[in-house]
N, CA, C and O of each residue as an XYZ file, in Angstrom:
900
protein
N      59.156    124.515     63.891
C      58.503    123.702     62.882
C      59.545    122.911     62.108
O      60.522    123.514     61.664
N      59.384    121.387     61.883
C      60.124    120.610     61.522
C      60.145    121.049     59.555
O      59.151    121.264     58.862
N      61.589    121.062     59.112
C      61.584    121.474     57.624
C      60.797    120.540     56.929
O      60.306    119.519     57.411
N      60.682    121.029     55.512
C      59.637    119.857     54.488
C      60.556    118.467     54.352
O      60.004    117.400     54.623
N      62.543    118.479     53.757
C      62.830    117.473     54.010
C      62.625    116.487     55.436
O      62.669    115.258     55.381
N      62.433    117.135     56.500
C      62.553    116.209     57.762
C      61.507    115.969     57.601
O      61.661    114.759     57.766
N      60.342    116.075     57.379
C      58.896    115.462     57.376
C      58.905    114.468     56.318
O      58.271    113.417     56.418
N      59.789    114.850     55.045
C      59.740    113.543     54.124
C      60.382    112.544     54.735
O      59.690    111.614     55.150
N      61.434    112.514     54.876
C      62.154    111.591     55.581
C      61.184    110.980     56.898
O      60.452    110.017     56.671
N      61.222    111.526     58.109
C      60.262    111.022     58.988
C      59.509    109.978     58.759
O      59.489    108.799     59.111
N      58.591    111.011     57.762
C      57.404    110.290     57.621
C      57.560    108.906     56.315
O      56.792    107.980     56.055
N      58.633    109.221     55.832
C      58.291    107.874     54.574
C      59.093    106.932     55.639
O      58.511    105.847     55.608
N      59.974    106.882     56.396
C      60.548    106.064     57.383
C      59.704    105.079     57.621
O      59.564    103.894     57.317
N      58.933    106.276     58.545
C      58.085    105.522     59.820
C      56.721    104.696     59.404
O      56.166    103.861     60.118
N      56.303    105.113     58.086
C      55.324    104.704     57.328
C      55.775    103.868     56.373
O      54.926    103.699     55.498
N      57.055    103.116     56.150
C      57.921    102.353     55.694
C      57.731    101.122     56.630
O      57.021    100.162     56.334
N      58.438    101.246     57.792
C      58.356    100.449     58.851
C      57.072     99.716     59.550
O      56.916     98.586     60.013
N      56.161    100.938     59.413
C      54.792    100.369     59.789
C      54.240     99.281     58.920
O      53.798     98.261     59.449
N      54.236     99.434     57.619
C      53.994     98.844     56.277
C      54.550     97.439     56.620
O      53.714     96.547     56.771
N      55.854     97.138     56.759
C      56.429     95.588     56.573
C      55.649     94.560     57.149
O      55.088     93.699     56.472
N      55.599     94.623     58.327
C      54.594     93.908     58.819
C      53.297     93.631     58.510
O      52.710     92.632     58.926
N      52.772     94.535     57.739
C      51.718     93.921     56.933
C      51.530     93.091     55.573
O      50.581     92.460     55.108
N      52.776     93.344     55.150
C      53.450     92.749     53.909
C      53.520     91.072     54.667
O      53.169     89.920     54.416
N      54.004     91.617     55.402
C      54.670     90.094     56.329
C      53.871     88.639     56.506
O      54.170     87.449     56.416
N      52.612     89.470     56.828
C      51.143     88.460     57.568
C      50.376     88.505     56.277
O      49.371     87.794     56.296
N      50.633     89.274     54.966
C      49.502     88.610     54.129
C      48.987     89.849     54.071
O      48.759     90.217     52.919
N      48.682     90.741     55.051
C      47.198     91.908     54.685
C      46.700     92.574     53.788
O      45.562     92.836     53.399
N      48.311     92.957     53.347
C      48.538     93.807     51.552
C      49.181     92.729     50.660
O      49.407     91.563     50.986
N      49.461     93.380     49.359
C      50.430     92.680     49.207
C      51.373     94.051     48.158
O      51.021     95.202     47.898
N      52.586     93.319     47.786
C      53.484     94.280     47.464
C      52.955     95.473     46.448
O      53.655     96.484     46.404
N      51.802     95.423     45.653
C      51.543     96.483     44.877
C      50.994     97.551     46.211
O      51.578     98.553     46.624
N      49.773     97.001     46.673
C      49.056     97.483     47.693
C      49.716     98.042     49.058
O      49.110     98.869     49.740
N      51.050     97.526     49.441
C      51.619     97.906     50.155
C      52.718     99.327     49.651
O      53.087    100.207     50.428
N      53.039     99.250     48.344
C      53.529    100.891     47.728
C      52.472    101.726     47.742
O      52.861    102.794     48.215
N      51.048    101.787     47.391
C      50.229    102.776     47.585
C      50.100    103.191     49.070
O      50.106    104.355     49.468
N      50.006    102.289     49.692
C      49.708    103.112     51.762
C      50.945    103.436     51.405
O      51.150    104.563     50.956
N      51.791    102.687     51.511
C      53.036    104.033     51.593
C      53.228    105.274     51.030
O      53.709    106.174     51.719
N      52.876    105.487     49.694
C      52.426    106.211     48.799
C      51.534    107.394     49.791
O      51.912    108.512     50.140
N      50.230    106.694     50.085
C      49.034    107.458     51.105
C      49.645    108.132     52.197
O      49.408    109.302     52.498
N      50.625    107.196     52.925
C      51.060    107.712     53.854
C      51.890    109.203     54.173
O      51.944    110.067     55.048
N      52.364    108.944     53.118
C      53.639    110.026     52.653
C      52.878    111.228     52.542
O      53.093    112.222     53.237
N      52.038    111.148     51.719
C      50.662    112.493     50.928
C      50.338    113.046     52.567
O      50.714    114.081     53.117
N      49.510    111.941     53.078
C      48.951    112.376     54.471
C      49.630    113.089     55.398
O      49.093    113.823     56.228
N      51.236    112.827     55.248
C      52.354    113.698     56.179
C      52.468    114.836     55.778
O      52.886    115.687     56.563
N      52.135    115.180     54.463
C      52.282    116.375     53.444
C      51.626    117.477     53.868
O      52.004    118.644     53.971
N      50.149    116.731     54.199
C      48.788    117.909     53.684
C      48.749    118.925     54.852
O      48.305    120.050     54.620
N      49.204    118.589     56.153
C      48.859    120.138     57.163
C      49.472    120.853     56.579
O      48.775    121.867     56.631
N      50.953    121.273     55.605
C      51.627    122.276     55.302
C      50.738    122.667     54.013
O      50.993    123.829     53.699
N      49.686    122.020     53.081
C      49.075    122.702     51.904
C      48.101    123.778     52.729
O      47.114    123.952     52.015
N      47.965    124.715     54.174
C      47.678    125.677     54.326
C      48.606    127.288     54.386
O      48.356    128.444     54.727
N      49.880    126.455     53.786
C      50.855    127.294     53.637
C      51.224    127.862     51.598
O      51.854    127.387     50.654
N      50.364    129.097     51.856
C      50.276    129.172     49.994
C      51.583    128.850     49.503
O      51.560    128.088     48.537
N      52.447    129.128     49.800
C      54.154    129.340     49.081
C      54.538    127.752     49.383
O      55.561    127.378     48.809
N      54.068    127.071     49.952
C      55.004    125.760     50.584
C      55.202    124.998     49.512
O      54.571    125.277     48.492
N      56.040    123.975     49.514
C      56.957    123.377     48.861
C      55.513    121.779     48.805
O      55.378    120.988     47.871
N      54.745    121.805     50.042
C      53.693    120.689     49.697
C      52.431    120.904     49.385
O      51.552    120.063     49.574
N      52.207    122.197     48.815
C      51.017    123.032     48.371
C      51.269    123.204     46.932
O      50.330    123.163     46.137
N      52.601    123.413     46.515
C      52.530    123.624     45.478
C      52.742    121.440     44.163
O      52.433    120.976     43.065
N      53.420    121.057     45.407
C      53.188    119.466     45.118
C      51.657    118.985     44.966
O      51.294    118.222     44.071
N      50.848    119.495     45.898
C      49.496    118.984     45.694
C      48.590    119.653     44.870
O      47.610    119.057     44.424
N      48.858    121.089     44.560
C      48.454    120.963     42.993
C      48.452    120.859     41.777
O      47.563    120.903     40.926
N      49.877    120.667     41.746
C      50.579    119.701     40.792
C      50.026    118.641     39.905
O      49.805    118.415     38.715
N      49.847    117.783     41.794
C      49.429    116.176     41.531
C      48.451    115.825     41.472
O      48.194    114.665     41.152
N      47.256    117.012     41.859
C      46.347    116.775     41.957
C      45.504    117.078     40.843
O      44.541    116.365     40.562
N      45.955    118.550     39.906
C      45.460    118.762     38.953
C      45.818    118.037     38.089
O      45.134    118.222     37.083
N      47.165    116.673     37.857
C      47.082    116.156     37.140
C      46.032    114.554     37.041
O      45.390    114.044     36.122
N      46.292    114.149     38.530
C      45.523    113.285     38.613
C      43.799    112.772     38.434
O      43.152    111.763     38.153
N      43.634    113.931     38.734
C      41.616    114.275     39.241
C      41.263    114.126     37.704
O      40.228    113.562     37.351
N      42.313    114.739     36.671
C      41.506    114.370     35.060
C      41.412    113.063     34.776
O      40.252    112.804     34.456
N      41.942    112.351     34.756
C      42.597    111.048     34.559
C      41.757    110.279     35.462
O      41.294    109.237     34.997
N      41.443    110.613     36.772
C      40.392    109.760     37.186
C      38.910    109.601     36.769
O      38.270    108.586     36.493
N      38.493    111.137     36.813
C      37.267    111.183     35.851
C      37.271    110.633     34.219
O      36.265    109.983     33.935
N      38.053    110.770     33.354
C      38.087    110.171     32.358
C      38.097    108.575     32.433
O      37.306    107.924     31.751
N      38.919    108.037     33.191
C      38.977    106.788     33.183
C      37.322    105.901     33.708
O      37.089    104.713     33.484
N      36.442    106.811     34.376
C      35.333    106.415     34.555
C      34.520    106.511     34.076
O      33.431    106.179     34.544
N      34.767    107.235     32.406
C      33.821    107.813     31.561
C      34.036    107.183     29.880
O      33.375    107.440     28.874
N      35.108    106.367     30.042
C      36.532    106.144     28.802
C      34.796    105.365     28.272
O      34.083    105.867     27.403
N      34.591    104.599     28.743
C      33.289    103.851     27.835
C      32.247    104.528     27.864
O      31.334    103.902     28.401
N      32.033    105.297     27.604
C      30.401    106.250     27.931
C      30.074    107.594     26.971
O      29.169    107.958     26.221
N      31.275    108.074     27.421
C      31.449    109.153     26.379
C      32.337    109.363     25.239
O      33.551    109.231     25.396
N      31.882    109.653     24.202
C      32.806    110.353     23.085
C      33.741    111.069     23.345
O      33.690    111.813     24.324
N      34.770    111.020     22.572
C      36.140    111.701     22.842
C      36.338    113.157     22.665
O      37.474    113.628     22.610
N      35.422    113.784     22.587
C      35.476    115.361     22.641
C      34.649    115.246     24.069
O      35.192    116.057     24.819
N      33.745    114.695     24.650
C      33.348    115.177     25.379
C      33.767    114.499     26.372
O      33.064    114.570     27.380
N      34.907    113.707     26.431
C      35.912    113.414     27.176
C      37.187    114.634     27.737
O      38.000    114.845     28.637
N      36.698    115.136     26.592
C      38.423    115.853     26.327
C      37.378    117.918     27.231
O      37.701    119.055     27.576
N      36.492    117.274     27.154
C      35.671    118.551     27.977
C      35.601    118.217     29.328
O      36.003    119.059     30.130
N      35.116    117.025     29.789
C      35.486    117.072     30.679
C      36.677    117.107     30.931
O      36.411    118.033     31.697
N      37.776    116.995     31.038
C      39.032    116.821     31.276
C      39.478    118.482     31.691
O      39.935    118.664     32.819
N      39.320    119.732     30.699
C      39.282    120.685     30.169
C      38.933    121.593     31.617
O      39.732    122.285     32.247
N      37.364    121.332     31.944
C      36.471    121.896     32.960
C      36.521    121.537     34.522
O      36.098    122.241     35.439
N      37.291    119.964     34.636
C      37.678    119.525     35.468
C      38.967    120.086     36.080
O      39.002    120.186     37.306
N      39.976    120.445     35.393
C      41.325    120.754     35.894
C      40.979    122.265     35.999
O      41.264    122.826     37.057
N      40.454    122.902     35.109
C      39.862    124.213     35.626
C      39.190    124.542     36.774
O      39.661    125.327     37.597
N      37.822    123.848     36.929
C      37.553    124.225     38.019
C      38.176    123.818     39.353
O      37.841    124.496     40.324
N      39.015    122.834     39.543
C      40.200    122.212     40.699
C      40.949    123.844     40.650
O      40.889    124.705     41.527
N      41.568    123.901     39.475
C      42.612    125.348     39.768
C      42.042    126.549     40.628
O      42.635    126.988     41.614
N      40.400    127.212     39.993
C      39.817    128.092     40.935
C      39.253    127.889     41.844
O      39.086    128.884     42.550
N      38.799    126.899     42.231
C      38.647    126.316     43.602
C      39.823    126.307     44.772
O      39.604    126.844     45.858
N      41.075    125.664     44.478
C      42.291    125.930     44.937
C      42.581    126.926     45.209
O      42.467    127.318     46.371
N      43.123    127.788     44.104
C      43.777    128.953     43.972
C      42.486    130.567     44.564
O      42.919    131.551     45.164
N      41.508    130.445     44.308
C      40.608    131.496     44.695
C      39.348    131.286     45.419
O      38.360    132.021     45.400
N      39.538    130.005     46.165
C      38.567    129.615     47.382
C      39.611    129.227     48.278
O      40.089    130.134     48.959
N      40.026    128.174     48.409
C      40.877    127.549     49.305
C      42.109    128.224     49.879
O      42.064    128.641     51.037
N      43.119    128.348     49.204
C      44.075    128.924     49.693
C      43.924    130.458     50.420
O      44.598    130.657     51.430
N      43.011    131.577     49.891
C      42.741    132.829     50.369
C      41.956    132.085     51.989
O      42.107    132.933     52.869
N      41.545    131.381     52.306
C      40.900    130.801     53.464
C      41.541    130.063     54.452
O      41.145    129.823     55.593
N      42.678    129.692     53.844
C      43.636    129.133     54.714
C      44.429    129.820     55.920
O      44.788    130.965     55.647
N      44.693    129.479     56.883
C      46.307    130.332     57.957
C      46.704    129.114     58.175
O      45.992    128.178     58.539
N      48.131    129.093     57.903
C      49.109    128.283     58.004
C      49.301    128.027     59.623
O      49.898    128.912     60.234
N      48.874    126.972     60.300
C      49.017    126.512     61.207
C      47.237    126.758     61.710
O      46.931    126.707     62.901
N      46.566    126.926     61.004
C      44.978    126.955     61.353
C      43.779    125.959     62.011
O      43.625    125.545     63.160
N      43.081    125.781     60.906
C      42.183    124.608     60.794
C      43.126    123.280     60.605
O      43.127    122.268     61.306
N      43.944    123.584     59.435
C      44.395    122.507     58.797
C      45.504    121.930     59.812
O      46.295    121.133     59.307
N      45.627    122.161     60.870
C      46.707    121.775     61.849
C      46.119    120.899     63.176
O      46.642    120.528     64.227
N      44.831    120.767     62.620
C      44.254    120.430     63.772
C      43.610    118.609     63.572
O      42.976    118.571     62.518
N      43.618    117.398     64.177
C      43.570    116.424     64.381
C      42.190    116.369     63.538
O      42.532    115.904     62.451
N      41.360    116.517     63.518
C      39.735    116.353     62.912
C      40.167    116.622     61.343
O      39.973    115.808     60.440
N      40.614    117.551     61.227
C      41.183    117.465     59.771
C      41.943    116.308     58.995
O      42.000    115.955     57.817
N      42.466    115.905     60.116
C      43.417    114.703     59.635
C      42.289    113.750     59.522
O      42.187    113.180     58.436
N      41.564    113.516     60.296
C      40.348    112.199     60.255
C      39.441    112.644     59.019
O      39.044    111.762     58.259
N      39.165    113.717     58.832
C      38.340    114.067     57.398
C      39.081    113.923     56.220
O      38.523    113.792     55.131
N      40.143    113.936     56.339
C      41.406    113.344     55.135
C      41.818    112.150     54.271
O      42.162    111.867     53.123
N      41.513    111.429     55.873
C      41.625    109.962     55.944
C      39.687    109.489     55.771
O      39.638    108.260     55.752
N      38.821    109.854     55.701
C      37.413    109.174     55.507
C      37.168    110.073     53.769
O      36.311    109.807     52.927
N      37.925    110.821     53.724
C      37.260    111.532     52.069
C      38.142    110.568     51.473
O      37.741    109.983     50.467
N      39.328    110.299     51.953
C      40.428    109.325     50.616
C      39.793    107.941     51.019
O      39.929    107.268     49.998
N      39.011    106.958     52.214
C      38.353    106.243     51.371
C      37.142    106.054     51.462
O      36.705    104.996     51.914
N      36.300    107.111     51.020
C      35.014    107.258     50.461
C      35.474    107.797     48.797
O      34.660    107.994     47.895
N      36.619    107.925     48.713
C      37.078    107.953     46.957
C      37.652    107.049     46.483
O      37.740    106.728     45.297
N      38.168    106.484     47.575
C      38.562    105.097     46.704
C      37.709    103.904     46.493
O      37.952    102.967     45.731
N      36.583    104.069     47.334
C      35.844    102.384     47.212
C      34.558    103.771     46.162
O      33.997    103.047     45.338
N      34.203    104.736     46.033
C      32.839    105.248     45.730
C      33.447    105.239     44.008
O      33.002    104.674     43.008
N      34.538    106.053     44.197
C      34.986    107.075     42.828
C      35.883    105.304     42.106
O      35.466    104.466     41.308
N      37.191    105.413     42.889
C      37.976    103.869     42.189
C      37.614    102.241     41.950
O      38.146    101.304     41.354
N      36.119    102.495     42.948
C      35.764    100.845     43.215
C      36.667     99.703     43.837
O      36.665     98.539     43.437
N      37.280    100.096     44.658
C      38.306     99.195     45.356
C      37.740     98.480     46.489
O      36.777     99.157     46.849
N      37.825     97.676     47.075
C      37.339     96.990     48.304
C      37.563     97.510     49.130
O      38.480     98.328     49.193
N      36.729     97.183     50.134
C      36.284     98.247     51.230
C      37.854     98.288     52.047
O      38.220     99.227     52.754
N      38.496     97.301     51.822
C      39.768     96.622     53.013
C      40.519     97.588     52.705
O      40.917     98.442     53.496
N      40.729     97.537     51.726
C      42.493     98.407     51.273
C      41.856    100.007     51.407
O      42.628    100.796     51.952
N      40.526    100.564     50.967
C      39.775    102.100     51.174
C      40.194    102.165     52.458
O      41.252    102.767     52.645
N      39.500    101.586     53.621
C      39.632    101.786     54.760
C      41.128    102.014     55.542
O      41.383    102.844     56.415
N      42.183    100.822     54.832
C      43.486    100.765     55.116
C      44.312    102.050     54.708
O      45.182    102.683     55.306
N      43.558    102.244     53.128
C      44.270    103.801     53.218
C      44.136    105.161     53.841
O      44.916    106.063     54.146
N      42.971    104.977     53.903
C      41.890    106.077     55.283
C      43.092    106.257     56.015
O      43.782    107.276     56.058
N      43.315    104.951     56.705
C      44.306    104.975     57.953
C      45.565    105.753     57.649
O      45.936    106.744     58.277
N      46.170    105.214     56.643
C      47.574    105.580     56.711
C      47.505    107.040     56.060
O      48.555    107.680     56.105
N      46.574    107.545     55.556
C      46.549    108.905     55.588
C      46.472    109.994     56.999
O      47.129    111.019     57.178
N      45.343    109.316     57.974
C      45.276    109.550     59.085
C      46.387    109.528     59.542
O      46.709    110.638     59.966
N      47.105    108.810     59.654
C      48.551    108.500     60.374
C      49.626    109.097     60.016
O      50.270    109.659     60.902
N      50.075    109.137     58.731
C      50.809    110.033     58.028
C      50.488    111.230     58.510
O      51.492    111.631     59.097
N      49.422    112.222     58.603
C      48.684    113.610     58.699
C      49.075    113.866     60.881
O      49.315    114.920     61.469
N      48.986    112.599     61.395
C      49.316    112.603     62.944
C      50.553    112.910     62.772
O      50.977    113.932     63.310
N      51.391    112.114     62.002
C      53.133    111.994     62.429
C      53.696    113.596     61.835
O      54.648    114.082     62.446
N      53.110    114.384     60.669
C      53.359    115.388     61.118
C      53.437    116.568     61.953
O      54.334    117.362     62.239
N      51.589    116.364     62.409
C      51.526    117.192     63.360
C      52.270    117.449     64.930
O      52.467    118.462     65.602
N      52.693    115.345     65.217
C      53.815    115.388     66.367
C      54.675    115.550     65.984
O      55.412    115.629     66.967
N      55.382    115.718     64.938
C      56.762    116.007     64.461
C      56.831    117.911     64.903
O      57.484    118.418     65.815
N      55.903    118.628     63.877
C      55.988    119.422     64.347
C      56.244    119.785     66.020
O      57.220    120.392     66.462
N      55.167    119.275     66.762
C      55.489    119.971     67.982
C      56.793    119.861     68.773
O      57.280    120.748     69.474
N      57.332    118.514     68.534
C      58.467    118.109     68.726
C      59.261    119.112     68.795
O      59.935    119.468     69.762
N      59.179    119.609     67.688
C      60.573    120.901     67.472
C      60.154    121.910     67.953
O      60.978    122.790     68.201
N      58.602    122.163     68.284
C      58.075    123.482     69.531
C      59.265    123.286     70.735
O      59.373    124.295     71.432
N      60.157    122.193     71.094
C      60.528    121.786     72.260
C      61.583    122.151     72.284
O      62.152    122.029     71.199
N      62.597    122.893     73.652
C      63.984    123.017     73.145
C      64.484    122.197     73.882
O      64.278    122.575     75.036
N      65.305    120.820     73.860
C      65.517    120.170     74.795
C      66.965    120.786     75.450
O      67.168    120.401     76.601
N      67.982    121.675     74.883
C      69.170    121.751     75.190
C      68.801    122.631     76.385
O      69.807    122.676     77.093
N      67.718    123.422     76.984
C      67.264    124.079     77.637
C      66.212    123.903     78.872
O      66.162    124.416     79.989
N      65.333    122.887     78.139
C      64.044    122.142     78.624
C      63.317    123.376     78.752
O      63.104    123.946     79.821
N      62.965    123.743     77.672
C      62.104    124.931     77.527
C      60.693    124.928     76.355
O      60.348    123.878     75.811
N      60.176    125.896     76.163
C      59.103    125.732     75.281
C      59.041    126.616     74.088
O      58.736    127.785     74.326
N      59.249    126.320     72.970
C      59.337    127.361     71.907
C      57.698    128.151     71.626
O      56.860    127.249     71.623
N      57.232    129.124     71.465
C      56.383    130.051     71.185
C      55.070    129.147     70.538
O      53.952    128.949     71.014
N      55.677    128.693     69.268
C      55.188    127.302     68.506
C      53.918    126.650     69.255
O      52.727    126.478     68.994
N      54.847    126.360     70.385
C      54.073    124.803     71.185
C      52.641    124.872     70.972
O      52.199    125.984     70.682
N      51.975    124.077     71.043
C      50.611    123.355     71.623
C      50.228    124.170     69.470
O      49.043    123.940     69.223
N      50.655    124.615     68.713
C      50.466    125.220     67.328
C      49.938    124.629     66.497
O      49.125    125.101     65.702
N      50.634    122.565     66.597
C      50.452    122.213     65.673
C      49.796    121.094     66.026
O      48.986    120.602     65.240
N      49.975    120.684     66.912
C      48.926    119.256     67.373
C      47.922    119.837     68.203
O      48.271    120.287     69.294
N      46.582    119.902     67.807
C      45.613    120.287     68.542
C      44.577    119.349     68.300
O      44.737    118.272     67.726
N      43.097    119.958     68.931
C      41.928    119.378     68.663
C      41.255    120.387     67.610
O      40.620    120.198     66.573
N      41.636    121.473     68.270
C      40.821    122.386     67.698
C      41.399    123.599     67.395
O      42.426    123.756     68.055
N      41.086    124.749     66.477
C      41.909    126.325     66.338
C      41.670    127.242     67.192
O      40.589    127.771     66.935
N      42.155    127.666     68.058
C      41.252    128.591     68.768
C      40.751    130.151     68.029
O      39.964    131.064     68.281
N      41.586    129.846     67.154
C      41.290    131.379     66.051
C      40.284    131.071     65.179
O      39.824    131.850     64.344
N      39.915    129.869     65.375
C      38.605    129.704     64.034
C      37.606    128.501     64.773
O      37.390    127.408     64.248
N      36.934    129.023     66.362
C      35.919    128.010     66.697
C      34.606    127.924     65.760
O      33.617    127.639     66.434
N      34.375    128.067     64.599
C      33.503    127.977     63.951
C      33.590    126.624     62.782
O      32.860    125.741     62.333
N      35.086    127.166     62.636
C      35.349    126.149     61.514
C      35.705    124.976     62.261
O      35.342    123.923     61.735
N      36.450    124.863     63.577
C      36.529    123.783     64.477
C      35.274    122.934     64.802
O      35.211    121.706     64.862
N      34.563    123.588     64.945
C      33.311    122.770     65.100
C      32.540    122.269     64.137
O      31.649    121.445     64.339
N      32.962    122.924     62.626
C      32.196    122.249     61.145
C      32.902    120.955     60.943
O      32.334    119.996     60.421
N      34.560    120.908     61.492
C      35.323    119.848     60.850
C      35.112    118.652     61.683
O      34.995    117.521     61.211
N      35.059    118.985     63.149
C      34.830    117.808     63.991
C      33.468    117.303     63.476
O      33.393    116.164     63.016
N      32.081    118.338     63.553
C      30.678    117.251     62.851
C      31.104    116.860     61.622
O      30.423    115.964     61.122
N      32.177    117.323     60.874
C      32.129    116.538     59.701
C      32.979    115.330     59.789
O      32.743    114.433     58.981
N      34.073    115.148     60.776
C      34.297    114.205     61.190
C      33.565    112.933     61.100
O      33.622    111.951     60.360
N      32.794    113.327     62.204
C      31.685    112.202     62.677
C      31.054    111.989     61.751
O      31.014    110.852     61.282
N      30.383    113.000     61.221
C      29.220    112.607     59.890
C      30.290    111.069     59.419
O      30.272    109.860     59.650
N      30.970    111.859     58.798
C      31.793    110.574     57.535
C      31.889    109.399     58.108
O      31.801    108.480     57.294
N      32.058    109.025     59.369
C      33.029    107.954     59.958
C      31.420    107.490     59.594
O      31.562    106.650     58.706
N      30.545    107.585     59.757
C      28.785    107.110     59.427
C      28.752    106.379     58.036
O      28.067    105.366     57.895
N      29.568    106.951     56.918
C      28.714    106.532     56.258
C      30.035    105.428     55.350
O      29.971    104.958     54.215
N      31.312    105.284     56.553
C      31.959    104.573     56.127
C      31.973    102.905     56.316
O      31.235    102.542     57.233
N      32.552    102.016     55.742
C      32.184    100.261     55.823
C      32.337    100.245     57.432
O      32.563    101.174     58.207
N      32.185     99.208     57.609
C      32.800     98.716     58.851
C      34.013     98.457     59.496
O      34.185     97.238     59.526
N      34.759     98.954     59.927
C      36.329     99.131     60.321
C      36.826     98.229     61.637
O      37.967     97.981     62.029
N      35.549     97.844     62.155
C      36.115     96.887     63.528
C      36.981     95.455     63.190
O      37.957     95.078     63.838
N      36.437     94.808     62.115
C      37.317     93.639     61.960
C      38.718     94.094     61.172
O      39.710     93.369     61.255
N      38.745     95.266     60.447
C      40.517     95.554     59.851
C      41.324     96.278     61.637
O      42.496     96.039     61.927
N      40.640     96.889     62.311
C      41.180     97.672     63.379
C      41.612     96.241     64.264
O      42.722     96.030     64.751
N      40.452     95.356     64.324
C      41.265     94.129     65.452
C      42.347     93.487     64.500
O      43.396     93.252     65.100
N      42.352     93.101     62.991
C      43.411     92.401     62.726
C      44.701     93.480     63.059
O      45.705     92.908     63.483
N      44.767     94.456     62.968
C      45.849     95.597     62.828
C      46.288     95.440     64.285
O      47.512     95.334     64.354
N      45.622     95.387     65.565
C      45.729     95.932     66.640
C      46.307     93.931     67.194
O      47.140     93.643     68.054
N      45.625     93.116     66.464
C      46.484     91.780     66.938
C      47.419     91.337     66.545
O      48.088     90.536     67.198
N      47.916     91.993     64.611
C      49.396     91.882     64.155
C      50.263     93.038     65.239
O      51.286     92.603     65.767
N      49.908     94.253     65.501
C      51.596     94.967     66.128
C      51.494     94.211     67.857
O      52.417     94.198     68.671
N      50.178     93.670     68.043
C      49.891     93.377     69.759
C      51.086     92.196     69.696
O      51.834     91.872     70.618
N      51.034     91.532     68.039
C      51.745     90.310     68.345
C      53.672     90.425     67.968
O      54.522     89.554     68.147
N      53.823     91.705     67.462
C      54.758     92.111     67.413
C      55.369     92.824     68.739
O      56.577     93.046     68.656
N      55.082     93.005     69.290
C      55.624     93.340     70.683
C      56.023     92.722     71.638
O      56.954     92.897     72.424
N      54.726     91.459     71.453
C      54.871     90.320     72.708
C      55.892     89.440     72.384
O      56.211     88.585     73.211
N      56.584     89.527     71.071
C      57.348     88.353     70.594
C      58.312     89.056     69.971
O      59.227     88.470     69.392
C-alpha cells in the first residue's frame, strides 16, 4: 500500500496536470480550476477514511466538521435568528461527530467497501448533487467536480495496487487485486447496495454528455497535436 505522503504527492501531481488544460481552452477558470484541484486531492484521500487511525480520516473530520456548519448556516444567514443559527450550527457538528465516530467508522474494514470503484462513483455523484442542490452552482462545474473526485478516488485505488506489485522480482504482493476492485468479496451485500446506489444517482444527475464530449475532444486534441 502506497504511504499517505505518496498519494498526496501522486495525486495533487496528476490532478495538477490534468487541470491545465482546462485552464488552457477556457472550461474553468483560475478560481474554479483551484477547487477541482482542491476536489481532486479530497477524492485521492477518501478510500483511506476506512482506516479509523489514518492520517486522512482524521483530516476528514476535521474538515468536515468544520465545514458542514458553515454551509448550513450560510443557507440560513437570512432566515433565521442568530440563536437559532448558532443551534443549528451546535446540532449539526454534533450529530456529523456521532454519525462518524459511532456509525461509520465501527462499520468500516480498511480496504473494504470503501476500496471498491462504485464507491468512488457515489463520491463523485453525492459531491455534485451538493454542490448544484445544497451550494447552487451550475450544473457544469457540479458535474466537473463529480469527476475529479471520481478520478482522484481511481488514482488512489491504482496507486495502491501498483505497490501490490514487486517489480524487482515480477511477483505479486498478498495486497494485490485489495484495492482496485468492483466489488468486496467480504461484504456482497454492501457491494450490491453501493453499485444500485451508484446507478440510482447517476439518474437523478444533469446531463453529462455534452461536458464528457468537450473533455474527451480537449485531451483527444491533446494527443493528436
Amino acid at each position: 500500500m502506497a504511504s499517505f505522503e505518496t498519494h498526496l504527492i501522486v495525486t495533487t501531481a496528476t490532478v495538477g496536470v490534468v487541470t491545465i488544460p482546462l485552464l488552457s481552452a477556457g472550461m474553468v477558470n483560475s478560481v474554479e480550476g483551484i477547487a477541482l484541484l482542491f476536489l481532486g486531492v479530497i477524492g485521492g484521500m477518501l478510500p483511506d477514511v476506512d482506516s479509523n487511525h489514518s492520517i486522512p480520516t482524521q483530516i476528514t473530520y476535521k474538515v468536515i466538521s468544520l465545514i458542514l456548519p458553515f454551509v448550513l448556516i450560510f443557507n440560513y444567514a437570512n432566515e433565521l435568528p442568530l440563536l437559532q443559527i448558532l443551534f443549528v450550527w451546535i446540532i449539526s457538528t454534533l450529530a456529523f461527530y456521532i454519525i462518524f465516530t459511532y456509525i461509520f467508522l465501527p462499520l468500516t474494514v480498511h480496504r473494504g467497501i470503501f476500496h471498491t470503484v462504485a464507491m468512488g462513483i457515489v463520491a463523485g455523484e453525492l459531491t455534485s448533487l451538493f454542490i448544484i442542490h445544497i451550494l447552487g452552482i451550475a450544473d457544469k462545474i457540479a458535474v466537473l467536480a463529480g469527476i475529479y473526485v471520481v478520478f482522484g478516488f481511481l488514482l488512489h485505488l491504482l496507486l495502491d495496487e501498483i505497490y501490490s506489485v514487486n517489480f524487482l522480482s515480477v511477483s505479486l504482493k498478498r495486497s494485490f487485486g485489495s484495492a482496485f476492485k468492483i466489488y468486496d468479496s467480504g461484504n456482497i451485500t454492501g457491494s450490491i447496495i453501493i453499485n444500485l446506489t451508484a446507478v440510482t444517482l447517476f439518474f437523478t444527475l444533469p446531463n453529462m454528455m455534452d461536458i464528457f464530449k468537450d473533455l474527451l475532444d480537449l485531451f483527444q486534441g491533446i494527443v493528436i497535436y
